[in-house]
C-alpha positions, 0 to 999 in steps of 0.5 A, a space after each residue: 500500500 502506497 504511504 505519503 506523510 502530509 506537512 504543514 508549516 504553521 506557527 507562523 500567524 495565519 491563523 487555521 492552525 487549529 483547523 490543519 492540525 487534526 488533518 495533517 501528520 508533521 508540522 513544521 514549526 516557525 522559530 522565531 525568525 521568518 516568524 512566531 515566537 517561544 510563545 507561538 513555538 510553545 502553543 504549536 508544540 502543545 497543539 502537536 502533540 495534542 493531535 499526535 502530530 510529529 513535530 519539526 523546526 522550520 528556520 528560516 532567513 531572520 526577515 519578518 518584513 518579507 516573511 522570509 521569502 526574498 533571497 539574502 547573502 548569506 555564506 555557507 557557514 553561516 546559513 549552517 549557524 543561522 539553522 542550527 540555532 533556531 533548531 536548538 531554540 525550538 528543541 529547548 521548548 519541546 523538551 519542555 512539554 515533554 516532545 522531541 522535534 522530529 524533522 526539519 524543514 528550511 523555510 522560504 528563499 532559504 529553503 529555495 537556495 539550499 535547494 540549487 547551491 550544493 555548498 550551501 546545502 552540505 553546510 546545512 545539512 551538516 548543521 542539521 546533523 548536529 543537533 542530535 543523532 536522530 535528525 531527518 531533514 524534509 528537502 525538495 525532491 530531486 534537490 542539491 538539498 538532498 544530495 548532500 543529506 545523503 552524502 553526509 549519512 543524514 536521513 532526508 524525506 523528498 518534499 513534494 507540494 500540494 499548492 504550487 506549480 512545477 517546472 520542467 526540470 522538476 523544481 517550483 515555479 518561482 512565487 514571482 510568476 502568476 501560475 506559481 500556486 495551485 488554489 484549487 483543491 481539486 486540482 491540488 488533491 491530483 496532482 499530489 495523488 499523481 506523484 505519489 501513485 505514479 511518481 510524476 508530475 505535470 509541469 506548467 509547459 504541460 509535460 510530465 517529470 519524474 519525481 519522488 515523493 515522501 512527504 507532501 507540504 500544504 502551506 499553513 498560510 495559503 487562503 484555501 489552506 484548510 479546504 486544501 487539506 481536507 480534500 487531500 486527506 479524503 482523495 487520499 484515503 479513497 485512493 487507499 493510500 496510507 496517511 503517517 508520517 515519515 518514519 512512523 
Protein backbone atom coordinates (compact mmCIF):
# COMPACT_ATOMS: atom_id res chain seq x y z
CA UNK A 1 0.00 0.00 0.00
CA UNK A 2 1.36 3.22 -1.30
CA UNK A 3 2.02 5.85 2.20
CA UNK A 4 2.55 9.80 1.91
CA UNK A 5 3.18 11.75 5.28
CA UNK A 6 1.09 15.11 4.94
CA UNK A 7 3.20 18.53 6.44
CA UNK A 8 2.14 21.87 7.32
CA UNK A 9 4.45 24.87 8.08
CA UNK A 10 2.43 26.54 10.88
CA UNK A 11 3.32 28.94 13.87
CA UNK A 12 3.55 31.41 11.52
CA UNK A 13 0.35 33.71 12.45
CA UNK A 14 -2.21 32.92 9.72
CA UNK A 15 -4.42 31.69 11.96
CA UNK A 16 -6.01 27.83 10.63
CA UNK A 17 -3.52 26.17 12.74
CA UNK A 18 -6.15 24.77 14.82
CA UNK A 19 -8.19 23.92 11.81
CA UNK A 20 -4.98 21.75 9.77
CA UNK A 21 -3.63 20.34 12.69
CA UNK A 22 -6.01 17.38 13.00
CA UNK A 23 -5.71 16.87 9.24
CA UNK A 24 -2.02 16.58 8.75
CA UNK A 25 0.84 14.31 10.33
CA UNK A 26 4.04 16.56 10.80
CA UNK A 27 4.16 20.16 11.48
CA UNK A 28 6.66 22.31 10.69
CA UNK A 29 7.17 24.90 13.04
CA UNK A 30 8.27 28.52 12.64
CA UNK A 31 11.28 29.57 15.02
CA UNK A 32 11.17 32.90 15.73
CA UNK A 33 12.69 34.25 12.52
CA UNK A 34 10.65 34.43 9.31
CA UNK A 35 8.07 34.26 12.03
CA UNK A 36 6.36 33.24 15.69
CA UNK A 37 7.91 33.49 18.64
CA UNK A 38 8.59 30.94 22.33
CA UNK A 39 5.13 31.84 22.71
CA UNK A 40 3.62 30.81 19.11
CA UNK A 41 6.56 27.80 19.29
CA UNK A 42 5.19 26.61 22.89
CA UNK A 43 1.41 26.59 21.82
CA UNK A 44 2.18 24.96 18.26
CA UNK A 45 4.04 22.45 20.40
CA UNK A 46 1.37 21.52 22.64
CA UNK A 47 -1.44 21.64 19.70
CA UNK A 48 1.15 18.81 18.08
CA UNK A 49 1.32 16.98 20.43
CA UNK A 50 -2.45 17.06 21.19
CA UNK A 51 -3.13 15.89 17.78
CA UNK A 52 -0.47 13.35 17.54
CA UNK A 53 1.12 15.12 15.02
CA UNK A 54 5.16 14.83 14.56
CA UNK A 55 6.99 17.88 15.44
CA UNK A 56 9.65 19.64 13.25
CA UNK A 57 11.70 23.18 13.17
CA UNK A 58 11.09 25.19 10.30
CA UNK A 59 14.23 28.27 10.22
CA UNK A 60 14.36 30.22 8.01
CA UNK A 61 16.04 33.99 6.94
CA UNK A 62 15.53 36.46 10.03
CA UNK A 63 13.17 38.56 7.73
CA UNK A 64 9.86 39.22 9.04
CA UNK A 65 9.06 42.19 6.81
CA UNK A 66 9.26 39.80 3.53
CA UNK A 67 8.16 36.92 5.57
CA UNK A 68 11.49 35.34 4.91
CA UNK A 69 10.66 34.63 1.21
CA UNK A 70 13.42 37.47 -0.59
CA UNK A 71 16.97 35.88 -1.11
CA UNK A 72 19.57 37.12 1.45
CA UNK A 73 23.68 36.97 1.08
CA UNK A 74 24.45 34.55 3.08
CA UNK A 75 27.85 32.05 3.23
CA UNK A 76 27.53 28.50 3.87
CA UNK A 77 29.00 28.87 7.47
CA UNK A 78 26.98 30.94 8.14
CA UNK A 79 23.27 29.85 6.90
CA UNK A 80 24.60 26.43 8.93
CA UNK A 81 24.78 28.58 12.04
CA UNK A 82 21.55 30.52 11.39
CA UNK A 83 19.97 26.91 11.26
CA UNK A 84 21.31 25.23 13.92
CA UNK A 85 20.47 27.96 16.49
CA UNK A 86 16.75 28.16 15.80
CA UNK A 87 16.75 24.17 15.93
CA UNK A 88 18.05 24.35 19.49
CA UNK A 89 15.59 27.01 20.48
CA UNK A 90 12.53 25.20 19.17
CA UNK A 91 14.37 21.87 20.71
CA UNK A 92 14.58 23.89 24.06
CA UNK A 93 10.76 24.49 24.07
CA UNK A 94 9.75 20.87 23.10
CA UNK A 95 11.73 19.15 25.80
CA UNK A 96 9.74 21.37 27.93
CA UNK A 97 6.35 19.83 27.29
CA UNK A 98 7.81 16.52 27.22
CA UNK A 99 8.10 16.45 22.90
CA UNK A 100 11.37 15.93 20.73
CA UNK A 101 11.31 17.55 17.23
CA UNK A 102 11.13 15.02 14.80
CA UNK A 103 12.33 16.83 11.16
CA UNK A 104 13.31 19.95 9.91
CA UNK A 105 12.28 21.70 7.07
CA UNK A 106 14.09 25.01 5.79
CA UNK A 107 11.72 27.89 5.21
CA UNK A 108 11.46 30.09 2.06
CA UNK A 109 14.21 31.70 -0.09
CA UNK A 110 16.43 29.75 2.41
CA UNK A 111 14.83 26.51 1.57
CA UNK A 112 14.72 27.86 -2.42
CA UNK A 113 18.67 28.40 -2.41
CA UNK A 114 19.87 25.31 -0.40
CA UNK A 115 17.72 23.81 -2.82
CA UNK A 116 20.49 24.56 -6.27
CA UNK A 117 23.50 25.60 -4.33
CA UNK A 118 25.33 22.31 -3.13
CA UNK A 119 27.88 24.07 -0.97
CA UNK A 120 25.09 25.93 0.99
CA UNK A 121 23.29 22.56 1.42
CA UNK A 122 26.42 20.25 2.77
CA UNK A 123 26.72 23.04 5.22
CA UNK A 124 23.27 22.81 6.19
CA UNK A 125 22.56 19.55 6.15
CA UNK A 126 25.80 19.36 8.43
CA UNK A 127 24.49 21.81 10.74
CA UNK A 128 21.31 19.64 10.95
CA UNK A 129 23.09 16.51 11.81
CA UNK A 130 24.48 18.24 14.76
CA UNK A 131 21.67 18.85 16.68
CA UNK A 132 21.28 15.08 17.60
CA UNK A 133 21.51 11.89 16.16
CA UNK A 134 18.18 11.36 15.11
CA UNK A 135 17.88 14.49 12.73
CA UNK A 136 15.79 14.00 9.44
CA UNK A 137 15.68 16.61 7.39
CA UNK A 138 12.28 17.24 4.79
CA UNK A 139 14.02 18.54 1.28
CA UNK A 140 12.93 19.35 -2.23
CA UNK A 141 12.60 16.15 -4.22
CA UNK A 142 15.47 15.55 -6.51
CA UNK A 143 17.43 18.59 -4.94
CA UNK A 144 21.00 19.59 -4.14
CA UNK A 145 19.44 19.67 -0.72
CA UNK A 146 19.04 16.03 -0.70
CA UNK A 147 22.36 15.28 -2.47
CA UNK A 148 24.21 16.23 0.30
CA UNK A 149 21.72 14.65 3.45
CA UNK A 150 22.57 11.79 1.76
CA UNK A 151 26.19 12.22 1.17
CA UNK A 152 26.92 13.23 4.79
CA UNK A 153 24.52 9.93 6.03
CA UNK A 154 21.75 12.33 7.34
CA UNK A 155 18.42 10.58 6.95
CA UNK A 156 16.22 13.04 4.48
CA UNK A 157 12.46 12.60 3.07
CA UNK A 158 11.78 14.01 -0.59
CA UNK A 159 9.05 17.04 -0.43
CA UNK A 160 6.67 17.30 -2.90
CA UNK A 161 3.61 20.12 -2.74
CA UNK A 162 0.46 20.12 -2.79
CA UNK A 163 -0.41 24.15 -3.51
CA UNK A 164 2.41 25.08 -6.13
CA UNK A 165 3.44 24.65 -9.81
CA UNK A 166 6.41 22.75 -11.20
CA UNK A 167 8.50 23.47 -13.85
CA UNK A 168 10.43 21.16 -16.32
CA UNK A 169 13.38 20.31 -14.69
CA UNK A 170 11.37 19.31 -11.89
CA UNK A 171 12.00 22.20 -9.45
CA UNK A 172 8.96 25.10 -8.40
CA UNK A 173 7.62 27.53 -10.36
CA UNK A 174 9.16 30.87 -8.85
CA UNK A 175 6.15 32.64 -6.37
CA UNK A 176 7.12 35.94 -8.65
CA UNK A 177 5.10 34.25 -11.55
CA UNK A 178 1.14 34.40 -11.65
CA UNK A 179 0.80 30.27 -12.27
CA UNK A 180 3.13 29.60 -9.11
CA UNK A 181 0.43 28.42 -6.68
CA UNK A 182 -2.46 25.87 -7.42
CA UNK A 183 -5.99 27.31 -5.09
CA UNK A 184 -7.97 24.71 -6.41
CA UNK A 185 -8.25 21.93 -4.07
CA UNK A 186 -9.25 19.55 -6.69
CA UNK A 187 -6.51 20.41 -8.82
CA UNK A 188 -4.21 20.42 -5.64
CA UNK A 189 -5.58 16.65 -4.48
CA UNK A 190 -4.41 15.20 -8.27
CA UNK A 191 -1.69 16.42 -8.70
CA UNK A 192 -0.43 15.01 -5.07
CA UNK A 193 -2.19 11.61 -5.92
CA UNK A 194 -0.12 11.52 -9.18
CA UNK A 195 3.38 11.95 -7.50
CA UNK A 196 2.67 9.69 -5.06
CA UNK A 197 0.95 6.72 -7.19
CA UNK A 198 2.82 7.24 -10.39
CA UNK A 199 5.88 9.02 -9.08
CA UNK A 200 5.38 12.13 -11.87
CA UNK A 201 4.23 15.38 -12.11
CA UNK A 202 2.67 17.84 -14.75
CA UNK A 203 4.68 20.81 -15.01
CA UNK A 204 3.45 24.14 -16.27
CA UNK A 205 4.56 23.62 -20.05
CA UNK A 206 2.30 20.65 -19.59
CA UNK A 207 5.00 17.71 -19.64
CA UNK A 208 5.27 15.06 -17.10
CA UNK A 209 8.63 14.66 -14.94
CA UNK A 210 9.62 12.14 -12.78
CA UNK A 211 9.56 12.98 -9.16
CA UNK A 212 9.94 11.14 -5.63
CA UNK A 213 7.57 11.78 -3.17
CA UNK A 214 7.78 11.09 0.99
CA UNK A 215 6.03 13.87 2.13
CA UNK A 216 3.67 16.24 0.58
CA UNK A 217 3.64 20.10 2.09
CA UNK A 218 0.47 22.32 2.20
CA UNK A 219 1.43 25.72 3.22
CA UNK A 220 -0.18 26.92 6.55
CA UNK A 221 -0.50 30.45 5.22
CA UNK A 222 -2.38 29.97 2.00
CA UNK A 223 -6.15 31.40 1.89
CA UNK A 224 -7.53 27.88 0.94
CA UNK A 225 -5.01 26.21 3.31
CA UNK A 226 -7.87 24.10 5.36
CA UNK A 227 -10.01 23.17 2.32
CA UNK A 228 -6.81 22.17 0.59
CA UNK A 229 -6.33 19.83 3.20
CA UNK A 230 -9.38 18.42 3.74
CA UNK A 231 -9.54 17.40 0.46
CA UNK A 232 -6.32 15.63 0.41
CA UNK A 233 -6.88 13.69 3.12
CA UNK A 234 -10.11 12.49 1.56
CA UNK A 235 -8.84 11.98 -2.18
CA UNK A 236 -6.20 10.13 -0.49
CA UNK A 237 -7.83 7.90 1.59
CA UNK A 238 -10.41 6.94 -1.34
CA UNK A 239 -7.30 6.08 -3.17
CA UNK A 240 -6.06 3.65 -0.46
CA UNK A 241 -3.17 5.48 0.27
CA UNK A 242 -1.86 5.40 3.72
CA UNK A 243 -1.60 8.92 5.71
CA UNK A 244 1.76 8.66 8.58
CA UNK A 245 4.11 10.48 8.99
CA UNK A 246 7.69 9.55 7.72
CA UNK A 247 9.34 7.13 9.62
CA UNK A 248 6.38 6.26 11.93
Amino acid sequence: MPRIDLNCDLGEGAGHDAELMPLITSANIACGAHAGDEATMRASVVLAQRHGVRVGAHPGFVDRENFGRRELAVSPVEAGVLVHGQIRILQRIAAETGAGVHHVKLHGALYNMAARDYDLAVMIAAAIQTTGRDSLLYAPAGSQLIRAARLIGLPVAAEVFADRTYQPDGSLTPRSRPDALISDEARAAAQVLRMVREGRVLTTDGAEVPISADTVCVHGDGPRAVAVAHRLRQELERAGVAIKAFGA
